[in-house]
C-alpha positions in Angstrom: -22.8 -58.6 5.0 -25.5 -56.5 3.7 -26.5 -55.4 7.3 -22.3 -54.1 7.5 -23.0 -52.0 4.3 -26.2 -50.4 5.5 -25.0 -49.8 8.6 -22.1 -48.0 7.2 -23.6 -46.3 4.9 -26.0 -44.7 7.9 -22.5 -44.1 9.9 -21.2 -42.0 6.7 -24.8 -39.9 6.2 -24.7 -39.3 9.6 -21.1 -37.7 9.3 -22.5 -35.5 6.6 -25.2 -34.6 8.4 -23.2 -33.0 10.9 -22.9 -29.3 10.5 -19.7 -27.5 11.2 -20.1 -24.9 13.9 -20.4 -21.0 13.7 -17.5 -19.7 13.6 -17.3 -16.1 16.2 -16.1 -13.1 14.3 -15.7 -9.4 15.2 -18.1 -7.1 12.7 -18.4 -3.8 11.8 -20.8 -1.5 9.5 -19.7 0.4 7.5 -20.0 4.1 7.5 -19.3 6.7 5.0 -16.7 9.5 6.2 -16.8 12.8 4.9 -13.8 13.9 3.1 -12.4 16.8 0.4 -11.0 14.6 -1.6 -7.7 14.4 -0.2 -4.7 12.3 -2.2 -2.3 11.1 0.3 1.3 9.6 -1.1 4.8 9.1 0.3 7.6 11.5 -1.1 11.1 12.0 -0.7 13.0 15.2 -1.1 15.6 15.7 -3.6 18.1 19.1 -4.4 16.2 21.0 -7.2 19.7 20.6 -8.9 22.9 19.4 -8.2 26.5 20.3 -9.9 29.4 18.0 -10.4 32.9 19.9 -9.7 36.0 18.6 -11.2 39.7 19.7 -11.4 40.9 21.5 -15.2 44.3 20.4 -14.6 46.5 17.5 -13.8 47.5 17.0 -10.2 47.9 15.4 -6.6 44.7 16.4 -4.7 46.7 18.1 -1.7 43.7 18.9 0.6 39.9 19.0 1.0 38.6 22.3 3.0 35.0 21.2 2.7 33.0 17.8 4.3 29.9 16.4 3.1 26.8 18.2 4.4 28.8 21.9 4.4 26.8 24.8 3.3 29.3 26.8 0.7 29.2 30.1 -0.6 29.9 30.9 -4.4 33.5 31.0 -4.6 34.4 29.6 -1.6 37.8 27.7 -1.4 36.8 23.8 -1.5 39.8 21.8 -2.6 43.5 22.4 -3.6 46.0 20.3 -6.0 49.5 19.8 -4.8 50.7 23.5 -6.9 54.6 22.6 -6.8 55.1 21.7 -10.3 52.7 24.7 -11.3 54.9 27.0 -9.3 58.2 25.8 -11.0 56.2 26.4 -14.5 55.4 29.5 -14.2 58.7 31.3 -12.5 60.4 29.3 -15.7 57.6 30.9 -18.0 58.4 34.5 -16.5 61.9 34.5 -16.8 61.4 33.2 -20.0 59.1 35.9 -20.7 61.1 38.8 -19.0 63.9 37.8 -21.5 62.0 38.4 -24.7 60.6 41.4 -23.4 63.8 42.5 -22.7 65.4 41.6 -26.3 62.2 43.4 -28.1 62.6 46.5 -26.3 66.5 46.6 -27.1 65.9 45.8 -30.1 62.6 48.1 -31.2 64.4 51.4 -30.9 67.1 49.7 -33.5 64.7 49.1 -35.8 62.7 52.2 -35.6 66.1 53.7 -36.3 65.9 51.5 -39.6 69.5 49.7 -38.8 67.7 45.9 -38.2 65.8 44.0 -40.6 62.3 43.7 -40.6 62.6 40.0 -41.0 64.7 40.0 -37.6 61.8 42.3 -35.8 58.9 40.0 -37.4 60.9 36.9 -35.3 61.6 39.1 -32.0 57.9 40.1 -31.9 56.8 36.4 -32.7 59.4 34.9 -29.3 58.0 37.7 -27.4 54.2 36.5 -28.1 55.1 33.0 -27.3 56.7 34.0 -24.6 53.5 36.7 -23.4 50.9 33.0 -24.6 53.2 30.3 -22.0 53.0 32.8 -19.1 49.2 33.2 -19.7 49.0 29.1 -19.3 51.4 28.5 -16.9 49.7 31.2 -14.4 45.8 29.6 -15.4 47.3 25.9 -14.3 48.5 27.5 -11.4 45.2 29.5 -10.7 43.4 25.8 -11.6 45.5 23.8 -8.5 42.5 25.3 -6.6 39.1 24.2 -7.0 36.1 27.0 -5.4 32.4 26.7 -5.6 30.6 28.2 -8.5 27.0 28.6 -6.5 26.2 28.3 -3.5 24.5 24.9 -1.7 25.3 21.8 0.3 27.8 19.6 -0.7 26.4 16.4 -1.5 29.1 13.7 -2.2 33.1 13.5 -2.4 34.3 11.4 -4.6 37.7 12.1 -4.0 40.4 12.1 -1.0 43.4 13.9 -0.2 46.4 12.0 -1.6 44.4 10.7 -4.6 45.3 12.1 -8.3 43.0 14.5 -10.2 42.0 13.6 -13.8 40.5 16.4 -15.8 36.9 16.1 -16.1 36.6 13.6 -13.6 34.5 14.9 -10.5 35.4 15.2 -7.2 32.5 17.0 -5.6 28.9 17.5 -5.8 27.2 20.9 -4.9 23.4 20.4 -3.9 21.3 23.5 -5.2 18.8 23.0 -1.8 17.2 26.8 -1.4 14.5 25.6 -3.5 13.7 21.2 -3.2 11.8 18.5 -5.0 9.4 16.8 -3.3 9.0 13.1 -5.7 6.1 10.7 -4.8 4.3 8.3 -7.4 1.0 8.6 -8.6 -1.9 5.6 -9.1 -2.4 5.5 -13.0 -5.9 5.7 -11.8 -5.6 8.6 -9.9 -3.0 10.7 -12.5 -6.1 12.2 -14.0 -7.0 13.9 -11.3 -4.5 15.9 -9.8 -4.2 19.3 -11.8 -0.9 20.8 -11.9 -2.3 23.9 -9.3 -3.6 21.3 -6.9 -3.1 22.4 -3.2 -0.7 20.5 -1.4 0.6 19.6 2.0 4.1 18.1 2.7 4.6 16.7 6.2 8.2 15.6 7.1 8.6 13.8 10.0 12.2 14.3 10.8 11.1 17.6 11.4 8.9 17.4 13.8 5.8 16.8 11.7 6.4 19.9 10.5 4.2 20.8 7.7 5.2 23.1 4.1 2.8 24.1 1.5 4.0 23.2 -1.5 3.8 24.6 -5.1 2.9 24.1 -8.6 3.2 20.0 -9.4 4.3 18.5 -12.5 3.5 15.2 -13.4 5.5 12.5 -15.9 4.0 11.5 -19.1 4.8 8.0 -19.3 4.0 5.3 -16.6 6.0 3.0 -15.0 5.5 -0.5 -16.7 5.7 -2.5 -13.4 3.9 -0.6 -10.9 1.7 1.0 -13.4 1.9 4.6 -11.5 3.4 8.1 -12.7 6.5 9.8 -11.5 5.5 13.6 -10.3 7.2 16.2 -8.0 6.5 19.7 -6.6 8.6 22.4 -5.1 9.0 23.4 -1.9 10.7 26.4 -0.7 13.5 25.7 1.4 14.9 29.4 2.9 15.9 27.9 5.9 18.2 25.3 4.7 16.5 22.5 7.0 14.9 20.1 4.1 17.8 18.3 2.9 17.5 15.2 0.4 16.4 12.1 1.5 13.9 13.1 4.1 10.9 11.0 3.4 7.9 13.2 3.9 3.9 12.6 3.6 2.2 14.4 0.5 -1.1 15.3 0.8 -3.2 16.2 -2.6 -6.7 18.7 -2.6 -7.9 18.2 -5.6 -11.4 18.8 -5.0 -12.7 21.1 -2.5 -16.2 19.6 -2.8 -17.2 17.4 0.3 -18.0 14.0 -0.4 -18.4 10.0 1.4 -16.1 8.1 1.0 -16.1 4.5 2.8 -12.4 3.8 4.4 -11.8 0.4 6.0 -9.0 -0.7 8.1 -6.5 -2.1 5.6 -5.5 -5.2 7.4 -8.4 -6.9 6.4 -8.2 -6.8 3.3 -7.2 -10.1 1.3 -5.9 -11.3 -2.2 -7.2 -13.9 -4.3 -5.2 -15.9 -6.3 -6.2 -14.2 -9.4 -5.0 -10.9 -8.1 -8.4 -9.3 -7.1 -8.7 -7.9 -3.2 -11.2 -9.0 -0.7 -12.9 -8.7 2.3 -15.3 -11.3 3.9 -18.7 -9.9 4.6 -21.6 -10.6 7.1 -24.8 -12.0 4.8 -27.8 -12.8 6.8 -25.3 -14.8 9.2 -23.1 -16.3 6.2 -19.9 -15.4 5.4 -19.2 -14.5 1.9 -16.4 -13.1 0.0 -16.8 -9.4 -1.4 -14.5 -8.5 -4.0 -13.1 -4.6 -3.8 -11.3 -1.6 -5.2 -9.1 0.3 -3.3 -8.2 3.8 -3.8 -6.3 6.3 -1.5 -4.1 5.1 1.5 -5.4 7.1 4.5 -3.8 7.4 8.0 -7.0 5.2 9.7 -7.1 2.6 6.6 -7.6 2.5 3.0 -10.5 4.1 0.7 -12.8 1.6 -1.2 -14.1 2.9 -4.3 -16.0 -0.3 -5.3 -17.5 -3.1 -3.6 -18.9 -2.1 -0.8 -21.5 0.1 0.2 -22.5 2.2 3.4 -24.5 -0.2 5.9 -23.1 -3.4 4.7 -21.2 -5.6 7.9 -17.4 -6.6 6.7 -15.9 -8.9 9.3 -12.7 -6.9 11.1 -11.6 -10.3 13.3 -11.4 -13.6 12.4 -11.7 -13.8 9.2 -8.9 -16.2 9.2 -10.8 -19.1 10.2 -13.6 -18.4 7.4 -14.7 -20.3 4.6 -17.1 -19.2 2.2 -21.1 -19.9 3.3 -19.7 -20.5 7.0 -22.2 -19.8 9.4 -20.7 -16.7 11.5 -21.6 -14.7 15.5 -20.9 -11.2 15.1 -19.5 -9.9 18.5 
């Protein structure tokens, strides 16, 4: 028995003993890059202003002369109400009107001539102005059955088909204001500070071509969102051309600084999360792996910026850092 237990116990220390192989990684140094300082964010343009169009009278929308996506001039046609009933009102509301005109210039030379009442003129004078006040309304309904544009843009949405009734108040089209445009993109809270509201900028759109727009003074929220802790701001764009229309998503490049410095960029694959939230990346220590936490700043086109952590020389792993363990034994390749 006690020759089992020592024999065991050797089997088990010998187990222990055992070291678990290097484990073959790719490496890199890393190298500081010059830069200017350049903020990079995704945007999205938006109309500098959009206005809602709705019907002032009752009435059966008879036809749409406008699509969505139509440039419009200011007082262009852009939708008509079935005008029937206003038709009928106002032929009734100038015969109506005809007939007290009639009566009051019968009757005004009668009266100048002193032989009628002035109590009878007073009520002739008073039908004739109701008369004169329902063909002024019945001509501004009829006028109303059409709907034009009161500036000029892009119509952005119908709410409305042919067929459907009008409500008053109730829109049925939206004109895009899109000779000037927004250009919206969210800010870092830890970046807010240093964007000044004359800051160069650089918009790239890609449905364009790539085609690239300077952009103009930027103004920047107050308040934060709570959940992704970063600030609403936008900048305008000139738009002469009508070709940015809303909804492009477009790349927004800040200059902030026009002073060169290094910055260290890494590719942002590699980077890892803890469970308590903080980023890593698994570093190259005298042939040990060990875990380096990091900062990240500014998303760049070749990887992300790392403004704490690391520094220029030090060997981050950039494959196979999936297998690793902290203290495992690594071969760079």
């Amino acid at each position: 028995m006690l020759l089992a237990v020592v024999t065991g116990c050797n089997h088990r220390g010998s187990e222990e003993s055992v070291a678990r192989p290097a484990v073959k990684v790719r490496i890199q140094t890393v190298e500081g890059l010059k830069t200017a300082g350049i903020l990079s964010y995704v945007g999205t343009i938006e109309e500098k202003s959009s206005t809602a169009l709705s019907f002032s009278t009752l009435g059966m929308i008879e036809k749409f002369f406008v699509s969505e996506g139509d440039y419009v001039s200011r007082g262009q046609l852009l939708a008509r109400l079935d005008d029937a009933s206003a038709q009928s009102m106002l032929v009734a509301a100038e015969a109506t009107l005809k007939q007290a005109q009639d009566g009051y210039d019968r009757l005004k030379s009668v009266h100048d001539e002193g032989s009628l009442p002035e109590i009878q003129m007073v009520d002739i004078e008073t039908k004739l102005q109701q008369a004169q006040s329902s063909y002024n309304i019945a001509k501004n309904n009829l006028k109303n059955c059409s709907l034009y544009a009161p500036v000029s843009g892009v119509i952005g949405k119908k709410m409305a088909e042919a067929g459907e009734y009008a409500v008053v108040g109730k829109a049925v089209l939206t004109i895009l204001d899109i000779g000037m445009v927004k250009v919206r993109f969210s800010v870092p809270e830890n970046e807010i500070s240093a964007i000044p509201s004359d800051c160069r900028s650089s918009i790239t759109v890609s449905a364009l071509g790539n085609q690239r727009f300077e952009g103009q003074k930027i103004e920047k929220s107050v308040s934060s969102n709570p959940i992704s802790h970063t600030y609403p701001a936008h900048l305008l764009l000139s738009n002469a051309q009508k070709e940015l229309l809303p909804g492009m998503v477009c790349n927004v490049e800040l200059y902030p600084d026009s002073q060169m410095r290094e910055a260290i960029v890494i590719p942002i694959g590699i980077i890892q999360t803890m469970a308590d939230g903080q980023k890593f990346v698994w570093c190259d220590r005298g042939g040990v792996a060990r875990r380096v936490v990091v900062t990240t700043g500014t998303v760049r086109d070749n990887g992300v910026e790392i403004t704490g952590g690391l520094s220029v020389g030090d060997r981050i792993v950039t494959e196979g850092y999936q297998k690793l363990s902290e203290d495992d034994k690594i071969i760079g390749q």
